[in-house]
KETI-681392 format. One record per residue (C-alpha): x, y, z. Coordinates in steps of 0.2 Angstrom, whole numbers, plus 5000, padded with zeros to 4 digits. Layout:
// residues N
XYZ
...
//
This chain:
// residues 519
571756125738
573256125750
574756005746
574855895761
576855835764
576755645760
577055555776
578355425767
579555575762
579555615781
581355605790
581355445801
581955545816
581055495832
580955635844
579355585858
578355445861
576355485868
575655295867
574355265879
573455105886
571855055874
570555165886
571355315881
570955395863
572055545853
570955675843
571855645828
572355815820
572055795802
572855975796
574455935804
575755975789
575356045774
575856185763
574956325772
574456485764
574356645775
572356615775
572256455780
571256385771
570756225762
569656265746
569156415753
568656335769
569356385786
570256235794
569156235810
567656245799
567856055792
566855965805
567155785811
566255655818
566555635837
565955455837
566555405823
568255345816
568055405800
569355485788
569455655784
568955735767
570455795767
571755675773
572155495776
572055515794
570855435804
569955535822
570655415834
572655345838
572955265854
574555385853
575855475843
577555505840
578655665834
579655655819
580755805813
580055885796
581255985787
580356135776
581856255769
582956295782
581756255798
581556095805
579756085813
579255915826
577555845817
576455685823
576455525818
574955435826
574555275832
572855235826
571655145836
571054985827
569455025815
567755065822
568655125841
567955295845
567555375864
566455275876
566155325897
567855215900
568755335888
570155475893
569955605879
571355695875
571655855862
573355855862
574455965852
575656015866
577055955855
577055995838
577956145830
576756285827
577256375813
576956515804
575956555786
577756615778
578656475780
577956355771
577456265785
575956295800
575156195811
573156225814
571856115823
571056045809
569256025811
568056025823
567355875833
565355865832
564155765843
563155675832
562155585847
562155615866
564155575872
564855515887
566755485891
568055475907
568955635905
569255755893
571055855892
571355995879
573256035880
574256145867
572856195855
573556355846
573556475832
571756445830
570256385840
569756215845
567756195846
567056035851
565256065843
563555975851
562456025840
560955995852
561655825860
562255815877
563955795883
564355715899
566155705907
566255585921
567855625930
568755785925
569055925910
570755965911
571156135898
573156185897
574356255891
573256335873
573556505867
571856535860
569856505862
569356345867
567456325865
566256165871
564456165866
563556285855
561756245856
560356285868
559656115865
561256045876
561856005889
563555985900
564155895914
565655875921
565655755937
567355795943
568355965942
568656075927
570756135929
571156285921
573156305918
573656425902
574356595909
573056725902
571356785906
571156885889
569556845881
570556775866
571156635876
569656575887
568856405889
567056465883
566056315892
564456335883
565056455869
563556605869
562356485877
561756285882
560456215890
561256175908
562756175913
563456055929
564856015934
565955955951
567056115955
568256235945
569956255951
571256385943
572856315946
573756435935
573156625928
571456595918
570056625910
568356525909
566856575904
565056485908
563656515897
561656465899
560256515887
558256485889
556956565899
557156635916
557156515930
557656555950
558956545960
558256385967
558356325949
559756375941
560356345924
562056335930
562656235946
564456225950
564356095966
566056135974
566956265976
567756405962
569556395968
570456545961
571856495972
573156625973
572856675954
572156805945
571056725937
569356775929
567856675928
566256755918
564556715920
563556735904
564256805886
563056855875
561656985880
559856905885
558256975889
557956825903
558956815919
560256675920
560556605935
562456515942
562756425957
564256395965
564756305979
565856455986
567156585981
568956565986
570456635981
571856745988
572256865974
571357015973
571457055955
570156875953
568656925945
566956845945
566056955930
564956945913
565456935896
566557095889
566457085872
565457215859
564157075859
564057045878
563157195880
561057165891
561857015900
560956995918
561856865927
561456805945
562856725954
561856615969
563056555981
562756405990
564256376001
564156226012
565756276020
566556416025
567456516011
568456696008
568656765993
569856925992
569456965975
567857075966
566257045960
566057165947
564957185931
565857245913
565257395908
566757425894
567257285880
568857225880
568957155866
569657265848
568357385853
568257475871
566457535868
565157545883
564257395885
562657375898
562857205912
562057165927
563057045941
561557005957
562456905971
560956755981
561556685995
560656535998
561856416007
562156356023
563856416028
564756596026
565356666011
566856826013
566656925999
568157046004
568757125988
568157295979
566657225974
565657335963
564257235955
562657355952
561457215954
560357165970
560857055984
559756935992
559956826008
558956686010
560256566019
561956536027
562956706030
563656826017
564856956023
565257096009
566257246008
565757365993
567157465985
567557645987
566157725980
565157615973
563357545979
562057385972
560557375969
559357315983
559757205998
558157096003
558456986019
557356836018
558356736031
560056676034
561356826039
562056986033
563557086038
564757216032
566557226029
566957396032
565557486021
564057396011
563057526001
561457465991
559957585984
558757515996
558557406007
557057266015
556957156027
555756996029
556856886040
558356856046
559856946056
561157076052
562957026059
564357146066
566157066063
567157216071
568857146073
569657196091
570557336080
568857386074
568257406089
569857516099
569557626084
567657656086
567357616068
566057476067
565457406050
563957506045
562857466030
562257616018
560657626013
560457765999
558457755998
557157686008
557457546022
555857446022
555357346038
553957216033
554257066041
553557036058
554457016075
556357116080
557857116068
559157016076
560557126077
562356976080
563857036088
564856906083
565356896103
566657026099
567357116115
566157256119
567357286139
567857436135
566457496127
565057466139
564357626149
565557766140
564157836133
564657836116
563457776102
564157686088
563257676071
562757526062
561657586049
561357726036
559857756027
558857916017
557257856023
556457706034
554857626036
553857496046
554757546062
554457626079
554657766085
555857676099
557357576089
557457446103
555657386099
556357336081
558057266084
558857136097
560557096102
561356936102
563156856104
563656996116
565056966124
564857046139
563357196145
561657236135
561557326119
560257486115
559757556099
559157716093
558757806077
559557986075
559158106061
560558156049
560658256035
558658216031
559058016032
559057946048
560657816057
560257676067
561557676081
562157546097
562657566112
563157456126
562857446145
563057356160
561357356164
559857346152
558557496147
556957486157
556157426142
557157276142
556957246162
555157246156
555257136143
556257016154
555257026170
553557006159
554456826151
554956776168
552956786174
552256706159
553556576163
553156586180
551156566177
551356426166
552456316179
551256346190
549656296179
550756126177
//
Protein backbone atom coordinates (compact mmCIF):
# COMPACT_ATOMS: atom_id res chain seq x y z
CA UNK A 1 0.00 0.00 0.00
CA UNK A 2 1.04 3.71 -0.74
CA UNK A 3 2.50 5.93 1.97
CA UNK A 4 0.03 8.79 2.40
CA UNK A 5 1.98 12.18 3.65
CA UNK A 6 0.54 12.76 7.16
CA UNK A 7 -1.62 15.91 6.99
CA UNK A 8 0.03 17.15 10.56
CA UNK A 9 3.66 17.27 8.83
CA UNK A 10 2.05 19.57 6.10
CA UNK A 11 3.60 23.23 5.97
CA UNK A 12 1.06 25.64 7.46
CA UNK A 13 1.25 27.91 4.40
CA UNK A 14 -2.26 29.05 3.21
CA UNK A 15 -2.19 29.70 -0.38
CA UNK A 16 -6.45 29.73 -1.52
CA UNK A 17 -9.54 29.50 0.02
CA UNK A 18 -12.72 27.54 -1.88
CA UNK A 19 -15.42 27.63 1.25
CA UNK A 20 -18.85 27.78 0.01
CA UNK A 21 -22.42 28.34 1.50
CA UNK A 22 -23.88 24.96 3.18
CA UNK A 23 -26.00 24.08 -0.33
CA UNK A 24 -22.82 23.61 -2.04
CA UNK A 25 -20.87 19.99 -1.43
CA UNK A 26 -16.89 19.38 -2.61
CA UNK A 27 -16.20 15.64 -4.10
CA UNK A 28 -13.65 15.12 -1.77
CA UNK A 29 -10.48 13.73 -3.46
CA UNK A 30 -9.31 11.01 -1.38
CA UNK A 31 -5.85 10.25 -3.33
CA UNK A 32 -4.70 13.72 -3.21
CA UNK A 33 -0.93 13.33 -1.76
CA UNK A 34 0.63 10.30 -1.44
CA UNK A 35 3.96 8.57 -2.35
CA UNK A 36 2.94 7.67 -5.99
CA UNK A 37 4.68 4.95 -7.98
CA UNK A 38 4.74 5.23 -11.79
CA UNK A 39 1.67 2.80 -11.79
CA UNK A 40 -0.60 4.28 -9.97
CA UNK A 41 -1.75 2.15 -7.93
CA UNK A 42 -2.94 1.20 -4.51
CA UNK A 43 -2.53 -2.68 -3.77
CA UNK A 44 -2.55 -3.31 -7.16
CA UNK A 45 -5.66 -1.34 -7.62
CA UNK A 46 -5.88 1.66 -10.26
CA UNK A 47 -6.83 4.82 -8.37
CA UNK A 48 -10.10 5.40 -10.21
CA UNK A 49 -11.04 1.81 -9.72
CA UNK A 50 -11.90 2.43 -5.78
CA UNK A 51 -15.35 3.27 -5.91
CA UNK A 52 -17.24 5.65 -3.64
CA UNK A 53 -20.56 6.15 -2.46
CA UNK A 54 -22.18 9.26 -4.06
CA UNK A 55 -24.71 9.56 -1.32
CA UNK A 56 -22.80 8.66 1.28
CA UNK A 57 -20.38 10.44 3.55
CA UNK A 58 -18.35 7.76 4.30
CA UNK A 59 -14.52 7.42 4.62
CA UNK A 60 -12.39 5.87 2.27
CA UNK A 61 -10.65 2.60 2.57
CA UNK A 62 -7.84 4.26 2.04
CA UNK A 63 -7.78 7.49 3.60
CA UNK A 64 -9.13 9.53 6.55
CA UNK A 65 -10.96 11.69 4.12
CA UNK A 66 -14.55 11.87 4.10
CA UNK A 67 -16.68 12.38 0.32
CA UNK A 68 -18.03 15.74 1.20
CA UNK A 69 -16.34 19.36 2.39
CA UNK A 70 -18.20 22.31 2.17
CA UNK A 71 -14.84 23.71 0.79
CA UNK A 72 -11.13 23.65 0.78
CA UNK A 73 -7.98 25.40 1.17
CA UNK A 74 -4.34 24.97 -0.51
CA UNK A 75 -1.33 24.45 1.44
CA UNK A 76 2.17 24.31 -0.01
CA UNK A 77 3.60 20.55 0.31
CA UNK A 78 7.43 20.35 -0.08
CA UNK A 79 8.55 16.70 -1.65
CA UNK A 80 12.52 17.12 -2.45
CA UNK A 81 13.18 20.16 -4.23
CA UNK A 82 9.48 20.87 -5.64
CA UNK A 83 6.92 22.49 -3.77
CA UNK A 84 3.41 21.22 -4.99
CA UNK A 85 -0.25 23.17 -3.69
CA UNK A 86 -2.42 20.18 -2.07
CA UNK A 87 -6.02 20.53 -0.45
CA UNK A 88 -6.98 20.78 2.77
CA UNK A 89 -10.87 20.32 3.03
CA UNK A 90 -13.58 21.58 4.80
CA UNK A 91 -15.69 18.67 5.70
CA UNK A 92 -19.34 18.94 5.81
CA UNK A 93 -20.82 17.89 9.11
CA UNK A 94 -21.47 14.00 9.28
CA UNK A 95 -24.23 12.39 7.48
CA UNK A 96 -24.39 15.68 4.56
CA UNK A 97 -24.24 14.27 1.10
CA UNK A 98 -26.07 15.67 -2.27
CA UNK A 99 -29.79 16.44 -2.32
CA UNK A 100 -31.91 18.53 -5.39
CA UNK A 101 -30.77 21.90 -3.42
CA UNK A 102 -27.21 20.79 -3.81
CA UNK A 103 -24.31 22.52 -6.35
CA UNK A 104 -22.01 19.62 -6.99
CA UNK A 105 -18.76 20.36 -7.57
CA UNK A 106 -15.52 18.01 -8.85
CA UNK A 107 -13.00 20.50 -8.34
CA UNK A 108 -9.41 19.91 -8.77
CA UNK A 109 -8.67 23.15 -10.71
CA UNK A 110 -6.15 23.95 -8.14
CA UNK A 111 -3.91 21.38 -7.04
CA UNK A 112 -0.48 20.55 -8.27
CA UNK A 113 -0.57 17.80 -10.64
CA UNK A 114 2.53 16.01 -10.41
CA UNK A 115 4.22 13.48 -11.97
CA UNK A 116 5.15 9.57 -11.05
CA UNK A 117 9.12 10.53 -10.69
CA UNK A 118 8.93 12.93 -8.17
CA UNK A 119 7.68 11.42 -5.45
CA UNK A 120 4.59 13.19 -5.57
CA UNK A 121 1.21 12.89 -8.14
CA UNK A 122 -2.03 13.94 -8.09
CA UNK A 123 -4.83 11.52 -9.38
CA UNK A 124 -8.67 11.60 -8.84
CA UNK A 125 -9.14 9.05 -6.46
CA UNK A 126 -12.14 6.99 -6.87
CA UNK A 127 -14.98 6.99 -8.48
CA UNK A 128 -18.49 8.26 -7.34
CA UNK A 129 -21.29 5.46 -7.66
CA UNK A 130 -25.04 5.93 -7.59
CA UNK A 131 -26.20 3.64 -5.17
CA UNK A 132 -30.07 4.88 -5.70
CA UNK A 133 -31.71 7.15 -8.04
CA UNK A 134 -29.89 10.88 -7.50
CA UNK A 135 -30.95 14.38 -7.91
CA UNK A 136 -28.89 17.55 -7.29
CA UNK A 137 -28.75 21.53 -8.33
CA UNK A 138 -25.89 21.44 -10.55
CA UNK A 139 -23.03 19.66 -11.22
CA UNK A 140 -19.35 21.27 -12.21
CA UNK A 141 -16.44 19.13 -13.10
CA UNK A 142 -13.35 21.50 -13.20
CA UNK A 143 -9.63 20.47 -13.46
CA UNK A 144 -9.91 16.76 -13.41
CA UNK A 145 -6.30 15.47 -14.83
CA UNK A 146 -3.90 12.99 -15.31
CA UNK A 147 -6.60 10.33 -15.22
CA UNK A 148 -10.22 10.08 -15.76
CA UNK A 149 -13.15 10.99 -13.59
CA UNK A 150 -16.25 8.52 -13.95
CA UNK A 151 -19.20 9.25 -12.09
CA UNK A 152 -20.73 5.46 -12.19
CA UNK A 153 -24.74 4.92 -12.14
CA UNK A 154 -24.78 1.61 -12.02
CA UNK A 155 -28.52 1.29 -13.24
CA UNK A 156 -29.85 4.45 -11.08
CA UNK A 157 -30.91 7.53 -12.68
CA UNK A 158 -29.26 10.78 -12.37
CA UNK A 159 -31.19 13.91 -12.63
CA UNK A 160 -29.46 17.43 -12.84
CA UNK A 161 -31.81 20.16 -12.30
CA UNK A 162 -30.17 23.33 -13.35
CA UNK A 163 -26.87 23.08 -15.24
CA UNK A 164 -23.60 20.59 -15.89
CA UNK A 165 -20.82 22.83 -16.23
CA UNK A 166 -17.35 20.60 -17.52
CA UNK A 167 -13.96 22.77 -17.68
CA UNK A 168 -10.81 23.22 -17.81
CA UNK A 169 -9.75 18.81 -17.55
CA UNK A 170 -7.29 17.43 -19.61
CA UNK A 171 -8.61 13.93 -19.91
CA UNK A 172 -11.92 11.69 -20.09
CA UNK A 173 -14.81 12.58 -18.18
CA UNK A 174 -17.39 9.88 -18.13
CA UNK A 175 -21.23 9.95 -16.56
CA UNK A 176 -23.29 6.98 -16.60
CA UNK A 177 -22.40 3.46 -17.55
CA UNK A 178 -25.48 1.37 -17.53
CA UNK A 179 -28.37 0.95 -20.01
CA UNK A 180 -30.68 0.58 -17.01
CA UNK A 181 -30.07 4.75 -16.62
CA UNK A 182 -30.93 7.43 -17.22
CA UNK A 183 -29.91 11.35 -17.46
CA UNK A 184 -31.25 14.62 -17.42
CA UNK A 185 -30.00 17.71 -17.22
CA UNK A 186 -32.90 20.51 -16.98
CA UNK A 187 -30.47 23.38 -17.80
CA UNK A 188 -27.54 23.56 -20.29
CA UNK A 189 -24.58 21.30 -20.39
CA UNK A 190 -21.19 24.15 -20.90
CA UNK A 191 -18.32 22.62 -22.45
CA UNK A 192 -14.98 24.77 -21.81
CA UNK A 193 -11.51 22.61 -22.07
CA UNK A 194 -9.66 23.47 -25.31
CA UNK A 195 -9.44 19.99 -27.09
CA UNK A 196 -11.88 17.94 -29.09
CA UNK A 197 -9.44 14.72 -28.98
CA UNK A 198 -11.21 11.72 -28.03
CA UNK A 199 -8.87 11.50 -24.83
CA UNK A 200 -10.46 14.49 -23.35
CA UNK A 201 -14.16 14.35 -24.15
CA UNK A 202 -17.16 14.46 -21.78
CA UNK A 203 -18.63 10.92 -22.70
CA UNK A 204 -22.37 11.64 -21.47
CA UNK A 205 -23.57 8.06 -21.12
CA UNK A 206 -20.12 6.44 -21.60
CA UNK A 207 -20.96 3.37 -24.42
CA UNK A 208 -24.56 3.50 -23.60
CA UNK A 209 -27.79 4.76 -21.05
CA UNK A 210 -31.19 4.38 -21.13
CA UNK A 211 -32.20 8.01 -22.15
CA UNK A 212 -30.56 10.81 -22.21
CA UNK A 213 -32.41 14.64 -21.84
CA UNK A 214 -31.18 17.54 -21.34
CA UNK A 215 -32.03 21.54 -21.87
CA UNK A 216 -29.31 22.67 -24.60
CA UNK A 217 -25.52 22.15 -25.05
CA UNK A 218 -23.45 25.23 -25.44
CA UNK A 219 -19.55 25.19 -26.38
CA UNK A 220 -18.24 28.01 -25.17
CA UNK A 221 -14.69 27.08 -25.62
CA UNK A 222 -13.02 24.21 -28.23
CA UNK A 223 -14.78 20.77 -27.23
CA UNK A 224 -15.68 17.55 -27.27
CA UNK A 225 -18.87 15.74 -25.95
CA UNK A 226 -20.12 12.69 -26.71
CA UNK A 227 -23.79 11.43 -26.21
CA UNK A 228 -24.43 7.74 -25.96
CA UNK A 229 -28.03 5.78 -25.89
CA UNK A 230 -28.32 1.89 -25.79
CA UNK A 231 -31.52 -0.40 -26.22
CA UNK A 232 -33.84 -1.27 -29.04
CA UNK A 233 -34.55 0.84 -32.00
CA UNK A 234 -37.21 3.32 -31.51
CA UNK A 235 -38.19 6.49 -34.05
CA UNK A 236 -37.46 9.61 -34.52
CA UNK A 237 -40.61 10.60 -32.81
CA UNK A 238 -39.27 8.73 -29.92
CA UNK A 239 -35.93 9.30 -29.57
CA UNK A 240 -33.63 7.96 -26.95
CA UNK A 241 -31.91 11.24 -26.92
CA UNK A 242 -33.57 14.82 -26.78
CA UNK A 243 -31.63 17.75 -26.61
CA UNK A 244 -34.57 20.49 -26.26
CA UNK A 245 -32.54 23.68 -27.16
CA UNK A 246 -30.13 24.34 -29.25
CA UNK A 247 -26.40 22.75 -29.89
CA UNK A 248 -24.44 26.06 -29.85
CA UNK A 249 -21.04 25.47 -31.26
CA UNK A 250 -20.67 29.19 -31.15
CA UNK A 251 -17.61 30.22 -33.00
CA UNK A 252 -15.79 26.96 -31.95
CA UNK A 253 -14.47 23.95 -33.39
CA UNK A 254 -16.00 21.87 -31.52
CA UNK A 255 -17.10 18.30 -32.01
CA UNK A 256 -20.25 16.70 -30.66
CA UNK A 257 -20.62 12.69 -31.35
CA UNK A 258 -23.66 10.79 -31.48
CA UNK A 259 -23.33 7.31 -30.30
CA UNK A 260 -19.72 5.45 -29.41
CA UNK A 261 -19.92 1.97 -29.51
CA UNK A 262 -21.24 0.07 -32.51
CA UNK A 263 -25.01 -1.26 -32.38
CA UNK A 264 -27.08 -3.32 -34.31
CA UNK A 265 -30.29 -0.98 -33.52
CA UNK A 266 -30.71 2.50 -34.77
CA UNK A 267 -30.28 5.18 -32.02
CA UNK A 268 -32.08 8.18 -32.40
CA UNK A 269 -30.84 12.09 -31.09
CA UNK A 270 -32.80 15.03 -31.19
CA UNK A 271 -31.75 18.42 -31.13
CA UNK A 272 -33.34 21.67 -30.90
CA UNK A 273 -31.03 22.97 -33.83
CA UNK A 274 -27.56 23.42 -35.09
CA UNK A 275 -25.58 26.68 -34.70
CA UNK A 276 -22.28 27.59 -35.02
CA UNK A 277 -20.10 29.67 -36.99
CA UNK A 278 -16.82 27.60 -37.51
CA UNK A 279 -16.61 25.31 -40.03
CA UNK A 280 -14.21 22.84 -38.74
CA UNK A 281 -17.59 22.01 -35.94
CA UNK A 282 -18.45 18.41 -36.42
CA UNK A 283 -21.55 16.70 -35.59
CA UNK A 284 -20.26 12.78 -36.14
CA UNK A 285 -20.22 9.14 -34.46
CA UNK A 286 -17.86 7.57 -32.33
CA UNK A 287 -14.03 7.10 -33.79
CA UNK A 288 -12.52 4.90 -31.92
CA UNK A 289 -11.43 0.87 -32.96
CA UNK A 290 -14.56 -0.04 -31.06
CA UNK A 291 -16.89 2.59 -32.55
CA UNK A 292 -17.02 0.62 -35.60
CA UNK A 293 -21.53 -0.39 -36.84
CA UNK A 294 -22.72 2.75 -35.10
CA UNK A 295 -26.11 3.99 -37.01
CA UNK A 296 -26.92 7.26 -35.55
CA UNK A 297 -29.99 9.49 -36.60
CA UNK A 298 -29.55 13.11 -35.74
CA UNK A 299 -33.56 14.45 -35.79
CA UNK A 300 -33.63 18.05 -35.86
CA UNK A 301 -36.52 19.68 -34.36
CA UNK A 302 -35.73 23.38 -34.67
CA UNK A 303 -38.35 25.48 -33.33
CA UNK A 304 -36.44 28.55 -34.44
CA UNK A 305 -34.46 29.30 -37.16
CA UNK A 306 -30.86 28.08 -36.96
CA UNK A 307 -27.45 27.93 -39.35
CA UNK A 308 -25.01 25.90 -38.87
CA UNK A 309 -21.67 26.36 -40.99
CA UNK A 310 -20.02 23.43 -40.11
CA UNK A 311 -20.39 19.39 -41.36
CA UNK A 312 -22.44 16.54 -40.72
CA UNK A 313 -20.26 13.75 -41.47
CA UNK A 314 -19.99 10.04 -40.29
CA UNK A 315 -16.14 8.52 -39.15
CA UNK A 316 -15.15 6.06 -41.21
CA UNK A 317 -11.23 6.01 -39.78
CA UNK A 318 -10.36 5.77 -35.95
CA UNK A 319 -8.57 8.36 -34.45
CA UNK A 320 -7.69 6.93 -31.67
CA UNK A 321 -3.76 4.88 -31.36
CA UNK A 322 -5.08 2.97 -34.37
CA UNK A 323 -6.28 4.67 -37.75
CA UNK A 324 -7.95 1.65 -38.97
CA UNK A 325 -11.24 1.67 -41.19
CA UNK A 326 -14.21 1.74 -39.09
CA UNK A 327 -17.95 1.32 -40.68
CA UNK A 328 -20.73 4.41 -39.32
CA UNK A 329 -23.90 5.66 -40.48
CA UNK A 330 -25.02 9.57 -39.68
CA UNK A 331 -29.13 9.88 -41.09
CA UNK A 332 -30.29 13.60 -40.74
CA UNK A 333 -34.74 13.82 -39.79
CA UNK A 334 -36.09 17.12 -39.88
CA UNK A 335 -38.97 17.04 -37.97
CA UNK A 336 -39.34 20.70 -36.62
CA UNK A 337 -41.21 23.49 -37.32
CA UNK A 338 -38.75 26.20 -38.20
CA UNK A 339 -35.47 26.08 -40.73
CA UNK A 340 -32.37 24.41 -40.09
CA UNK A 341 -29.12 25.71 -42.51
CA UNK A 342 -26.81 22.96 -42.79
CA UNK A 343 -24.26 25.01 -44.83
CA UNK A 344 -20.97 23.10 -44.42
CA UNK A 345 -19.24 20.04 -46.25
CA UNK A 346 -21.61 17.84 -45.14
CA UNK A 347 -20.86 14.38 -46.10
CA UNK A 348 -22.87 11.92 -43.88
CA UNK A 349 -23.81 8.77 -46.08
CA UNK A 350 -27.00 8.17 -44.42
CA UNK A 351 -30.63 9.07 -45.60
CA UNK A 352 -32.46 12.35 -44.99
CA UNK A 353 -35.95 12.58 -44.23
CA UNK A 354 -38.42 15.79 -44.07
CA UNK A 355 -41.37 15.44 -42.30
CA UNK A 356 -41.60 19.13 -40.82
CA UNK A 357 -40.15 22.60 -40.74
CA UNK A 358 -37.60 23.41 -43.55
CA UNK A 359 -34.05 21.98 -44.04
CA UNK A 360 -31.74 23.55 -46.35
CA UNK A 361 -28.40 21.31 -47.01
CA UNK A 362 -25.43 21.70 -49.16
CA UNK A 363 -23.50 18.24 -49.83
CA UNK A 364 -19.79 18.48 -50.16
CA UNK A 365 -17.78 18.20 -53.24
CA UNK A 366 -18.18 14.83 -54.13
CA UNK A 367 -19.92 13.25 -51.78
CA UNK A 368 -23.71 12.01 -51.93
CA UNK A 369 -26.46 10.38 -48.84
CA UNK A 370 -28.39 7.98 -48.99
CA UNK A 371 -32.10 8.52 -49.71
CA UNK A 372 -34.11 11.76 -49.49
CA UNK A 373 -37.97 10.89 -48.59
CA UNK A 374 -40.11 14.15 -48.44
CA UNK A 375 -43.16 13.43 -46.08
CA UNK A 376 -43.94 17.20 -45.49
CA UNK A 377 -42.41 20.14 -44.47
CA UNK A 378 -39.54 21.71 -47.04
CA UNK A 379 -36.59 20.83 -48.81
CA UNK A 380 -33.91 23.00 -50.64
CA UNK A 381 -30.37 23.04 -51.81
CA UNK A 382 -27.37 25.06 -51.07
CA UNK A 383 -25.52 24.95 -54.14
CA UNK A 384 -25.64 21.03 -54.72
CA UNK A 385 -27.53 18.09 -52.68
CA UNK A 386 -26.78 14.60 -53.97
CA UNK A 387 -28.66 11.55 -52.49
CA UNK A 388 -28.88 7.77 -54.07
CA UNK A 389 -32.52 8.18 -54.53
CA UNK A 390 -34.89 10.17 -54.11
CA UNK A 391 -39.19 9.84 -53.03
CA UNK A 392 -41.61 12.19 -52.54
CA UNK A 393 -44.99 11.69 -50.51
CA UNK A 394 -45.63 15.27 -49.42
CA UNK A 395 -44.35 18.43 -49.12
CA UNK A 396 -42.44 21.12 -51.30
CA UNK A 397 -38.93 21.66 -52.54
CA UNK A 398 -37.54 25.22 -51.98
CA UNK A 399 -35.16 27.43 -54.24
CA UNK A 400 -33.06 29.89 -52.08
CA UNK A 401 -31.01 31.43 -55.05
CA UNK A 402 -29.39 34.47 -53.78
CA UNK A 403 -29.67 37.59 -56.19
CA UNK A 404 -26.06 36.54 -57.06
CA UNK A 405 -27.26 33.19 -57.94
CA UNK A 406 -29.57 34.17 -60.04
CA UNK A 407 -27.19 37.05 -62.26
CA UNK A 408 -25.10 33.93 -62.74
CA UNK A 409 -27.76 31.49 -63.85
CA UNK A 410 -26.64 28.99 -61.49
CA UNK A 411 -29.71 27.87 -59.41
CA UNK A 412 -29.45 25.13 -56.53
CA UNK A 413 -30.11 21.85 -58.14
CA UNK A 414 -30.66 18.58 -56.27
CA UNK A 415 -28.85 15.21 -57.69
CA UNK A 416 -30.52 12.33 -57.63
CA UNK A 417 -28.04 9.46 -58.68
CA UNK A 418 -31.00 6.68 -58.91
CA UNK A 419 -34.55 6.59 -59.27
CA UNK A 420 -36.79 9.88 -58.28
CA UNK A 421 -40.07 8.18 -57.17
CA UNK A 422 -43.36 10.26 -57.40
CA UNK A 423 -46.01 8.50 -55.02
CA UNK A 424 -47.91 10.86 -53.37
CA UNK A 425 -50.82 12.34 -54.78
CA UNK A 426 -51.48 15.86 -56.15
CA UNK A 427 -48.26 18.56 -57.77
CA UNK A 428 -45.07 19.01 -55.97
CA UNK A 429 -44.79 22.50 -54.72
CA UNK A 430 -41.91 23.91 -56.41
CA UNK A 431 -41.01 27.54 -53.57
CA UNK A 432 -39.17 30.31 -55.06
CA UNK A 433 -38.50 31.83 -52.08
CA UNK A 434 -39.95 35.19 -53.77
CA UNK A 435 -36.36 35.55 -55.23
CA UNK A 436 -36.21 38.35 -58.17
CA UNK A 437 -37.04 36.30 -61.39
CA UNK A 438 -37.13 40.46 -63.50
CA UNK A 439 -34.66 39.64 -65.47
CA UNK A 440 -35.15 36.26 -66.12
CA UNK A 441 -38.65 36.18 -67.32
CA UNK A 442 -39.31 35.44 -71.25
CA UNK A 443 -35.37 34.98 -72.16
CA UNK A 444 -35.91 31.87 -73.06
CA UNK A 445 -33.47 30.29 -70.96
CA UNK A 446 -34.41 27.07 -68.82
CA UNK A 447 -32.72 26.76 -65.71
CA UNK A 448 -32.33 23.32 -64.10
CA UNK A 449 -33.51 22.27 -60.72
CA UNK A 450 -33.14 18.67 -60.64
CA UNK A 451 -30.96 15.81 -61.73
CA UNK A 452 -31.79 12.34 -61.64
CA UNK A 453 -30.86 8.59 -63.45
CA UNK A 454 -34.36 7.72 -63.69
CA UNK A 455 -37.98 8.94 -62.64
CA UNK A 456 -41.11 7.55 -61.92
CA UNK A 457 -44.82 8.29 -61.15
CA UNK A 458 -44.76 11.36 -63.29
CA UNK A 459 -46.20 12.76 -66.53
CA UNK A 460 -45.20 12.99 -69.64
CA UNK A 461 -45.86 16.92 -69.19
CA UNK A 462 -43.68 18.37 -66.03
CA UNK A 463 -46.14 21.13 -65.42
CA UNK A 464 -48.82 18.49 -64.39
CA UNK A 465 -46.48 17.29 -61.39
CA UNK A 466 -45.00 20.47 -60.18
CA UNK A 467 -46.48 24.18 -59.12
CA UNK A 468 -44.83 27.46 -58.46
CA UNK A 469 -45.17 29.34 -55.61
CA UNK A 470 -43.55 32.74 -53.89
CA UNK A 471 -42.65 33.99 -57.39
CA UNK A 472 -41.78 37.25 -57.29
CA UNK A 473 -42.97 38.35 -60.35
CA UNK A 474 -44.37 36.22 -63.91
CA UNK A 475 -45.36 32.37 -64.07
CA UNK A 476 -42.99 29.60 -63.79
CA UNK A 477 -42.94 26.37 -66.53
CA UNK A 478 -41.32 23.06 -65.92
CA UNK A 479 -40.15 20.48 -68.24
CA UNK A 480 -38.24 17.32 -68.15
CA UNK A 481 -35.21 16.95 -70.66
CA UNK A 482 -33.15 13.80 -71.24
CA UNK A 483 -29.48 13.91 -70.36
CA UNK A 484 -26.88 11.50 -70.49
CA UNK A 485 -29.75 8.56 -70.02
CA UNK A 486 -31.15 10.45 -66.71
CA UNK A 487 -33.45 12.99 -67.19
CA UNK A 488 -33.33 17.10 -65.65
CA UNK A 489 -36.14 18.76 -64.53
CA UNK A 490 -35.75 22.46 -65.63
CA UNK A 491 -37.81 26.00 -65.02
CA UNK A 492 -38.50 28.61 -66.75
CA UNK A 493 -40.25 31.81 -66.35
CA UNK A 494 -42.63 34.08 -68.27
CA UNK A 495 -44.80 36.92 -68.24
CA UNK A 496 -47.77 35.06 -69.18
CA UNK A 497 -48.72 31.45 -68.20
CA UNK A 498 -48.60 28.25 -70.50
CA UNK A 499 -51.97 27.39 -71.96
CA UNK A 500 -52.18 24.60 -69.56
CA UNK A 501 -52.13 26.97 -66.71
CA UNK A 502 -54.77 29.46 -68.46
CA UNK A 503 -56.78 26.30 -68.41
CA UNK A 504 -56.35 25.39 -65.10
CA UNK A 505 -57.02 28.94 -63.96
CA UNK A 506 -60.19 29.60 -66.15
CA UNK A 507 -61.59 26.11 -65.21
CA UNK A 508 -61.06 27.23 -61.02
CA UNK A 509 -62.71 30.44 -61.90
CA UNK A 510 -66.00 28.60 -63.44
CA UNK A 511 -66.23 26.10 -60.65
CA UNK A 512 -65.99 29.12 -58.41
CA UNK A 513 -68.25 30.82 -60.68
CA UNK A 514 -71.04 27.78 -60.61
CA UNK A 515 -70.81 27.48 -56.96
CA UNK A 516 -71.59 31.41 -56.12
CA UNK A 517 -74.35 31.01 -58.30
CA UNK A 518 -75.91 27.73 -56.71
CA UNK A 519 -75.60 29.96 -53.27
Amino acid sequence: MKKYLPLASLPALFLAASFAGADTLYWVDATSYFDAAPSGQIDGRNIWDIERDFSSAEKSQYSDNYNWATGYTLQDVTVGDVTYQVPVYEYATPGAVPNENTDVYFDFSKFSNGNSTDGYRHKIGGSPQLSSDVTVKSITISGARDNWLMIKTNGYDLTVKEDLIWTDTSVVTYIGQNSESNLTVGGTIYLRTGSTSIWNCLRFGYDGVGSIDAGAIKFEQQSRIQLATSGAATTFENPQAIVRGLVDFSGYDGRLDLGRRGNSAEQFYSVGGLSGSNSAATVSTGAEDTSTGINSTLVLANSADATFTGKVTNALVSTDQNSIAIDNTVNVVMNGSATQTLSGDNDFRGYVTIQSGTLLLRTASGASHGKLTLNGGKFGAIGNAAFSSAEWNGGAIGFFNTDEAIAIMTPETITINGEFAKTGAGKITVDFNNIDTYDLIDNGEWYDLAIADLISGFSDEADDDFIAANLSSGYADFQWIDSDGGKILQVSFSSVPEPAAVAAILGALALAAAYRKRR
